[in-house]
C-alpha positions in Angstrom: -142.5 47.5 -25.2 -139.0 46.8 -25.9 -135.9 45.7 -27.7 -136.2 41.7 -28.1 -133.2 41.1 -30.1 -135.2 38.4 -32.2 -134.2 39.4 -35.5 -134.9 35.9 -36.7 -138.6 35.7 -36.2 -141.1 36.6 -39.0 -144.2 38.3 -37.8 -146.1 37.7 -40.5 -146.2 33.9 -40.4 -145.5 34.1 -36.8 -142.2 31.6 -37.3 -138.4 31.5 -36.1 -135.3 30.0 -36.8 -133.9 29.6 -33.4 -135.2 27.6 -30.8 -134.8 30.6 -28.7 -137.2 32.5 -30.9 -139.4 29.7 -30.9 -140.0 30.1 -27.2 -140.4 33.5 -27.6 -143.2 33.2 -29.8 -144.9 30.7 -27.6 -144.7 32.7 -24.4 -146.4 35.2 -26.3 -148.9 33.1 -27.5 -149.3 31.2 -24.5 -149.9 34.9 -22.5 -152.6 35.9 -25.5 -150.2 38.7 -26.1 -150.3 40.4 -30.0 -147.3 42.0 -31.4 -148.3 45.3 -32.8 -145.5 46.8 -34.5 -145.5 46.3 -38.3 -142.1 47.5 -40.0 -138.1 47.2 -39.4 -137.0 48.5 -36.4 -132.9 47.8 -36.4 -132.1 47.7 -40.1 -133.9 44.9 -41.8 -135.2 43.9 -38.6 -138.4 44.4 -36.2 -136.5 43.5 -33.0 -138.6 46.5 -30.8 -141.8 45.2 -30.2 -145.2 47.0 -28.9 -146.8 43.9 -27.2 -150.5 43.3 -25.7 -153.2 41.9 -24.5 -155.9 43.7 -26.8 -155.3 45.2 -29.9 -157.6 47.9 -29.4 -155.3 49.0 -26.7 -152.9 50.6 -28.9 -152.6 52.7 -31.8 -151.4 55.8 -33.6 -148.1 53.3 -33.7 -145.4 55.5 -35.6 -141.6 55.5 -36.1 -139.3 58.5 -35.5 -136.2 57.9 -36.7 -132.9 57.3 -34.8 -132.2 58.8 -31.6 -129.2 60.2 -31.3 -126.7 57.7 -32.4 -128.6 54.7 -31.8 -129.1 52.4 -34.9 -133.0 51.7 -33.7 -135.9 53.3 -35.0 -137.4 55.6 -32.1 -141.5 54.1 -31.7 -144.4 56.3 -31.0 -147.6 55.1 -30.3 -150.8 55.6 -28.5 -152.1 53.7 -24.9 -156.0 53.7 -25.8 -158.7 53.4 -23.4 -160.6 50.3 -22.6 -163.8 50.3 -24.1 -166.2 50.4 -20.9 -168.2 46.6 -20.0 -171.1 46.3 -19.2 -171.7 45.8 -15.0 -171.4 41.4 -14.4 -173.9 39.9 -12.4 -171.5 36.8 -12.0 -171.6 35.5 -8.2 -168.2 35.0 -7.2 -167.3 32.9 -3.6 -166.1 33.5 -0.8 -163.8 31.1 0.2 -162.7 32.9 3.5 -166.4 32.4 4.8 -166.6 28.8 4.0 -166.9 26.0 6.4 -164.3 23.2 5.2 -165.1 21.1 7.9 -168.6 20.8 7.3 -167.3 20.7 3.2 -165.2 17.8 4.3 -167.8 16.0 6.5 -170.1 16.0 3.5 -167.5 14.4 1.1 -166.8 11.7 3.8 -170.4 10.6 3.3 -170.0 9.8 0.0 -170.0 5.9 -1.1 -166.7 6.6 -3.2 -166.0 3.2 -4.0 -169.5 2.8 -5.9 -169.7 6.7 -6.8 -166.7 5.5 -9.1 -167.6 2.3 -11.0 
């Protein structure tokens, strides 16, 4: 959550102006982050932002009014619980326990030359 001072990008189409903006949005889509916040902030702008990681994360999102003398909208929302999972059965290593040099003898005894043609 916070002021981004991106008053150039459109949400809704998920586009920018500036090249700085542009960046922006690709962090966030390169984190898998969702911008949650649907109406002007500052003005005609949404520059504070509500950001995560699931959607279902977050609700009851609701602006206040200014604050004092500040010209931003004051945000309220919600920090949901995550819906339980299921227990995994996944198997994960160990790599602390493993024996490299018996992991590196083994690799040794590999033809390489006619593993790779």
């Amino acid at each position: 959550m916070g002021d981004f001072n991106h008053s150039d990008i459109c949400w809704r189409d998920n586009t920018a102006r500036h090249k700085q903006s542009r960046r922006f949005l690709e962090c966030i889509d390169d984190n898998f982050l969702l911008q949650v916040i649907e109406e002007q902030t500052r003005r005609d702008a949404m520059l504070d932002l509500v950001l995560t990681n699931k959607e279902e994360l977050v609700g009851d999102v609701k602006l206040k009014g200014s604050l004092g003398s500040s010209d931003h909208e004051a945000m309220e929302f919600k920090i949901l619980k995550a819906p339980r999972r299921a227990h995994s059965k996944l198997t994960t290593l160990h790599f602390r326990r493993a024996d490299f040099g018996l992991f590196r003898d083994l690799l040794g005894r590999i033809p390489w030359d006619k593993a790779l043609e």
